[in-house]
N, C-alpha and C positions, 0 to 999 in steps of 0.2 A: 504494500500500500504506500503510495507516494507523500511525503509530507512538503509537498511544493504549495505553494500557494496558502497553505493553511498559518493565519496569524493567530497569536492569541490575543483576546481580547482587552487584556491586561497592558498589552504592550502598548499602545496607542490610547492615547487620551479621548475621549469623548467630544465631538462637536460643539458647538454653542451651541444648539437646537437641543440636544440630546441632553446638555447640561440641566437645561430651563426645564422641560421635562421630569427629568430624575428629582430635581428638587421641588415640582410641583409636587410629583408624589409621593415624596419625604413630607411635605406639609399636610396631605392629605391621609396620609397612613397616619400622624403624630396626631391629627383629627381624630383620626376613627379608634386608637389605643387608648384615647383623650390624655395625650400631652399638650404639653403648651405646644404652638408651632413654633420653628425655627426662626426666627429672623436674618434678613439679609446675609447680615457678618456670619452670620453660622453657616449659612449654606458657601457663603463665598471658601470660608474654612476649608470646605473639601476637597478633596483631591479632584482634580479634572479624569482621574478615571475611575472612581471611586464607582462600582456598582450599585444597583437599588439596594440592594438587600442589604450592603456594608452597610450604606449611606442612612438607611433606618437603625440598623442595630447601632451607629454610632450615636444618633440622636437620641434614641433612647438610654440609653449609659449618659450621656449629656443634656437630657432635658431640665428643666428646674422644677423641682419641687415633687413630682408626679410620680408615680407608681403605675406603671399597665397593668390593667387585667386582662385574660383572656376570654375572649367570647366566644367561649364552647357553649354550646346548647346545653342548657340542664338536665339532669335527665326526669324530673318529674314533667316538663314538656313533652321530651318523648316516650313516654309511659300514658302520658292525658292525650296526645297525638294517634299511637297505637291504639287504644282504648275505644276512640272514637270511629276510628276505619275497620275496626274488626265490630262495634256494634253495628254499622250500616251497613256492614256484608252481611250480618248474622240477618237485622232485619230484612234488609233484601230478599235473602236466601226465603225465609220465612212467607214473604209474602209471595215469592214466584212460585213455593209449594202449594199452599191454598189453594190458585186459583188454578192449578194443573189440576187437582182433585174436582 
């Protein structure tokens, strides 16, 4: 297998376009963990080829003040979710008997 042409992503820095982007959605991720968002100087901080993924797990080790939590579904949700789809199969089921008889 040839390794001609293949760069790694690492090696080259990221666009302006690509930048603006990545840091929109560092601000938008640090939204939805509910951190503070980053301000300019902070995102300017980053590396120009800093990936999403670093570029969030750096802001969160450097947000102020905030704690993430994770939004996994609970499971009394999926337990009242289940609960509900297996009662409307049951009565389903129930009422397509009847009317077969």
């Amino acid at each position: 297998m040839s390794t001609i042409g293949r760069v790694s992503r690492r090696a080259r820095p990221l666009t302006p376009r690509a930048v603006r982007m990545r840091n929109a959605c560092v601000c938008h991720a640090a939204a939805r963990l509910g951190l503070a968002a980053p301000g300019d100087e902070d995102l300017r901080a980053l590396a120009d080829d800093a990936s999403l993924r670093d570029a969030v797990e750096w802001w969160k080790a450097r947000a102020p003040g905030a704690v993430a939590e994770s939004r996994s579904p609970s499971g009394r949700r999926l337990v009242l979710k289940t609960g509900l789809i297996t009662a409307v199969t049951l009565l389903g089921l129930a009422f397509s008997y009847g009317r077969a008889q």
